[in-house]
N, C-alpha and C positions, 0 to 999 in steps of 0.2 A: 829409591830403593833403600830400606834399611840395611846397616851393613850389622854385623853379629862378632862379638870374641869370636877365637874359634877355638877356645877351649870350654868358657860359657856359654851360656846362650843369653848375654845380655846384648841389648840393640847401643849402638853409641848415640843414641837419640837421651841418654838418660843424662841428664846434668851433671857434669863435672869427671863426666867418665872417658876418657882416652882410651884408642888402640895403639898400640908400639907399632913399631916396624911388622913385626910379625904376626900383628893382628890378633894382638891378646889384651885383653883391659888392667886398666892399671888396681883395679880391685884383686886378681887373679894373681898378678903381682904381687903388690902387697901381700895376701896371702902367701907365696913364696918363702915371703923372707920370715914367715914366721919362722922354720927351720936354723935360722939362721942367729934365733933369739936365745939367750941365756935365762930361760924362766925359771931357774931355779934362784939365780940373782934375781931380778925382780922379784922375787917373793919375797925376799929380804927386802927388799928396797921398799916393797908397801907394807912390811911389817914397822920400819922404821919410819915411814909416815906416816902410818896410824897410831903408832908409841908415841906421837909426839901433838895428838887432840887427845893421845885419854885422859880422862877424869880419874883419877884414883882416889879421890876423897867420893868419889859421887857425888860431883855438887851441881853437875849439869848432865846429859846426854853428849857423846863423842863424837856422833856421826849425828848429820840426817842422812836418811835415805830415801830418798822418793819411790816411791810405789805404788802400782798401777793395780795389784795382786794379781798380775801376770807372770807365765812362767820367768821369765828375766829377774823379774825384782824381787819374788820370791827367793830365786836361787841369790840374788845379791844380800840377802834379810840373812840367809842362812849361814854363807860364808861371814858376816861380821860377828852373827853370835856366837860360831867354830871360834872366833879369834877372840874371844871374852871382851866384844864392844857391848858399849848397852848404845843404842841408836836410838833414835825419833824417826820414826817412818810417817813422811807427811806424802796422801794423797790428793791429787788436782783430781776432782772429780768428774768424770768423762760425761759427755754430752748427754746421750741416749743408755745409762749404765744397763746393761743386760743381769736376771738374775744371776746366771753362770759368774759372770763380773763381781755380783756382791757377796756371792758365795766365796769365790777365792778371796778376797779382801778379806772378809772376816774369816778365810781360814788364814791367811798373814798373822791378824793378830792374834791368833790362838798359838802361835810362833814363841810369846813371849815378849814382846816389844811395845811401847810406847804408842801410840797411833793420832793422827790429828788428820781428819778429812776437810777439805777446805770444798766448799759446795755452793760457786758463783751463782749471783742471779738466776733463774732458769728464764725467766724475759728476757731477758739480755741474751742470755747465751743464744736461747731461738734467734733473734737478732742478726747476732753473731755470725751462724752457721749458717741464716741465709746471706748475709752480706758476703761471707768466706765465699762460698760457693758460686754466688753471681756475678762478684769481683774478679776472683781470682781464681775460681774455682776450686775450691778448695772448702770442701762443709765442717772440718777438722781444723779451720783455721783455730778460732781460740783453744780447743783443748791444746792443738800442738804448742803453742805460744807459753797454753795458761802450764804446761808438765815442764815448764822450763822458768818462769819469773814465780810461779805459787813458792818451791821448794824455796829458792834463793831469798823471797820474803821471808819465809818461817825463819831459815839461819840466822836473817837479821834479827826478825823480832824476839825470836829463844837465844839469841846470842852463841850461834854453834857454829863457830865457822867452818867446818869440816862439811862438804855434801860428796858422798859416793853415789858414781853413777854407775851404771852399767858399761855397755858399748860406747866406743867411738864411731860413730854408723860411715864418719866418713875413710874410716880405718877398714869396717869390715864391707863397707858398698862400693868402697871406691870414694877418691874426691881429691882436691888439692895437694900434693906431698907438704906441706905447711902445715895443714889441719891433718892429715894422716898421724904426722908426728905427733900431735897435740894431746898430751895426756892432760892436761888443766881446762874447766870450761870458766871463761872470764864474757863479759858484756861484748866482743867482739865477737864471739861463738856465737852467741845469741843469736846476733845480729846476720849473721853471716849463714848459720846450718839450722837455728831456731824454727823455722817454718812461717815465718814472716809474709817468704814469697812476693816482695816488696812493697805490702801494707803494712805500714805502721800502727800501732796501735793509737797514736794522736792523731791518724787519718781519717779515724772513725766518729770523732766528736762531732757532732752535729747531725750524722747520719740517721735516719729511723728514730731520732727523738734521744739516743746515745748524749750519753754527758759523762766529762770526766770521770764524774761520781761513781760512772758503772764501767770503769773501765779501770779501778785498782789494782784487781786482783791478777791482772795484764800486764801491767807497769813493772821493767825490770828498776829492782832498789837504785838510788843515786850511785856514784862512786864514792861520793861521802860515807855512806850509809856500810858500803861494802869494806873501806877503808878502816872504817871505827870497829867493826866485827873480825876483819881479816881474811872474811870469808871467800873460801878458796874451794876448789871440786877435783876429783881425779873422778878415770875411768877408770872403772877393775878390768876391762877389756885389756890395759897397758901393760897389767901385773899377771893378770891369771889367762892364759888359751883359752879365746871365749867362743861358746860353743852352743849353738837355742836347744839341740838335741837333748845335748849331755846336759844343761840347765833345766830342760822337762825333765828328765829323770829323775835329777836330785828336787826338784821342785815336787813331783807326783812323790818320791819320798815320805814328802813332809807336808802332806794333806793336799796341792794340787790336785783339782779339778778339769780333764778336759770337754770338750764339748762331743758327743756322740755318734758323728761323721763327719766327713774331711769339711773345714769351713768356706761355705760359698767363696767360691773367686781365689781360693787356696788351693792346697796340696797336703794341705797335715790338718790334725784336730785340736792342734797344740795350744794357736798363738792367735792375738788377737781376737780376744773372748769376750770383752768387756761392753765395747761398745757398737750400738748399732747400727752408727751413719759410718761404718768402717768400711762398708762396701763402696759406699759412693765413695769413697774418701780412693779409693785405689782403684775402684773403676775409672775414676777424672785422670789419677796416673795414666792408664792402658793409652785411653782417649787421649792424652797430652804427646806420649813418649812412647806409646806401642809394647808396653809392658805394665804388667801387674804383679800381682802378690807372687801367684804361682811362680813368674819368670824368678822375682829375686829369690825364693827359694829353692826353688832347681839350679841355681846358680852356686848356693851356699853347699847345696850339698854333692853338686857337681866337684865343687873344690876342697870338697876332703872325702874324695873317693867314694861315696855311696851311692853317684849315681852317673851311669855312662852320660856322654854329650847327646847320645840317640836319646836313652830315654827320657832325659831331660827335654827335649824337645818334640815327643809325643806327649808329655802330661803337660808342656806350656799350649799346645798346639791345641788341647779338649779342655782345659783348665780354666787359662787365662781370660781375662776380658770379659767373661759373661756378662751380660748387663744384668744391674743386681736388683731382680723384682723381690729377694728378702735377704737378710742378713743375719743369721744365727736363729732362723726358725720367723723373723718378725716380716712383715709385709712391707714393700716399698711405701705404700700410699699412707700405712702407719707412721712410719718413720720421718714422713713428710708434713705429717699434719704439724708439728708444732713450728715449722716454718711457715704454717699458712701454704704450701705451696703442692698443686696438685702433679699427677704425673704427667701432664698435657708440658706443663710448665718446664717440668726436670726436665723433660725429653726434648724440649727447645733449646736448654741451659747445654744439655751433653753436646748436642749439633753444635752449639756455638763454639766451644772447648776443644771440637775433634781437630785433630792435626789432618785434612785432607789428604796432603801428600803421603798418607801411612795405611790406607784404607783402601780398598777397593772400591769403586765408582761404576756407576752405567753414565750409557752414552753422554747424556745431558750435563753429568758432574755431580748428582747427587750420591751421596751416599748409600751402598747396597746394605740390604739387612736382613736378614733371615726370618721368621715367624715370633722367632723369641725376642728381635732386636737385636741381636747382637750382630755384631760389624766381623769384617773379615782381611786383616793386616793384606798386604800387599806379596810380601812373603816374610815365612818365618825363619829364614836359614839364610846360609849365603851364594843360595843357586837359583 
């Protein structure tokens, strides 16, 4: 039986997520103590670590910023220009890029900023997303990797040691109190919240015809490399109350794009625009841990009062888990052809991946399914 927060509706089946004594998650927590933060000091405190990469002669850029042109990295684009940074906004370019994705991107740089797109192999990457997938299940393995070593090479190579990220994801999902605290991302981050999911990127050489050669842009810099630059990361999550809502606002401000109903396997029309193997990508979640998009978002907004624990757990209950025959309008069997891989295949790969113990069963032990495929958790609550 999964067991549930009983203020969230997150399952404890998710990595790194604890219930206390009184069966609240340590995410929910966390959240707590925001109350308890001086953000007016920290504002200060990241004004005076940004006073100290600017350029005032202009002889370099200040900041990079990595960017997805999603509402998040928008709203992060906007806040460093509010503070008179001139940034390099370098994008890892997402697997399956969706129009809606290249439209925000190029409303970014109509922002004003610097822009550099870094755009891996696309053999490779197919490669890639089926190895991610049939390994570890995970079809988002290299973009998640390539949005965390691409940025880090650009600092090296422009020599910018300063990268502003967004969130602490293990600050606002829950994770370690170590990494909770962690406002710096260093090679141990990588390593450890990266998306790895314990394949190395040196695991892969030999694989599918894979050679070093195509697995650069993967490769986090040495420590040499990092040490001669200095290059160093904060979260604006540390400094500023960070918030996807109030982030869409100010992002649809300043030319943001949403998509024109709530997004497959979601709850809003906000997030996750870009790329199209995004469904699997958190369908494998559901199927792993018993939760998807919908739940972490009902969760978010569960915890800052916009939405009762009941109704949070009527929109995870019709929302979540769908199995995702399209994602932002595109076809499953579409989105699978540049893996070579038909839907006969996916749908052997999901079985493989499912957590048993989380699903409903008939007699025999196989998994029950509905006409659409979709599965049906064991319970959703904690009754």
């Amino acid at each position: 039986m999964l067991t549930y927060c009983k203020h969230c509706v997150m399952p404890d089946t998710k990595p790194d997520l604890h219930l206390d004594e009184h069966g609240v998650c340590n995410a929910c927590r966390s959240y707590e103590k925001r109350t308890e933060v001086d953000w007016d000091a920290r504002y200060q405190e990241l004004l005076q670590v940004l006073e100290k990469y600017r350029h005032r002669d202009g002889s370099n850029w200040d900041c990079i910023v990595p960017v997805s042109g999603g509402k998040d990295s928008t709203y992060q684009v906007v806040r460093m220009l509010q503070l008179g940074l001139n940034p390099l906004c370098v994008t890892s370019s997402t697997c399956d890029l969706s129009p809606l994705g290249r439209r925000n991107i190029e409303n970014l740089k109509r922002l004003g900023v610097d822009h550099v797109e870094v755009s891996p192999n696309p053999l490779v990457r197919a490669k890639l997303n089926r190895l991610g997938l049939t390994q570890v299940g995970d079809i988002s393995w290299p973009e998640h990797v390539g949005i965390f070593t691409i940025p880090v090479r650009a600092a090296v190579q422009f020599n910018v040691p300063l990268i502003v990220w967004g969130e602490n994801s293990q600050n606002e999902y829950g994770g370690p109190a170590a990494a909770a605290d962690n406002n710096v991302l260093n090679r141990r981050w990588l390593e450890e919240f990266g998306g790895l999911l314990g394949m190395r990127v040196s695991d892969l050489i030999g694989l599918d015809g894979i050679e070093a050669k195509h697995l650069i842009h993967y490769t986090y810099p040495t420590d040499e490399e990092l040490a001669r630059v200095g290059v160093t990361g904060l979260f604006l999550g540390h400094y500023i109350p960070w918030d996807g809502l109030s982030n869409t606002l100010i992002a649809q401000a300043n030319g943001f794009h949403t998509y024109d109903k709530v997004v497959e396997g979601s709850m809003v029309n906000y997030e996750n625009l870009d790329n199209h193997q995004t469904g699997i990508h958190d369908y494998f979640k559901f199927l792993k841990f018993g939760f998807g998009r919908a739940t972490d978002l009902a969760c978010l907004h569960i915890r800052r009062g916009r939405l009762t624990r009941q109704d949070g757990l009527e929109a995870v209950r019709r929302l979540d888990g769908l199995f995702p025959w399209e994602y932002l309008g595109k076809p499953l069997k579409d989105i699978l052809r540049p893996l070579d891989m038909a839907e006969e295949e996916f749908i052997r790969i999901c079985d493989k991946f499912t957590n048993k113990k989380i699903f409903k069963r008939d007699v025999s032990g196989a998994l029950l399914k509905d006409h659409d495929g979709n599965l049906t958790k064991i319970n959703y609550d904690n009754v």
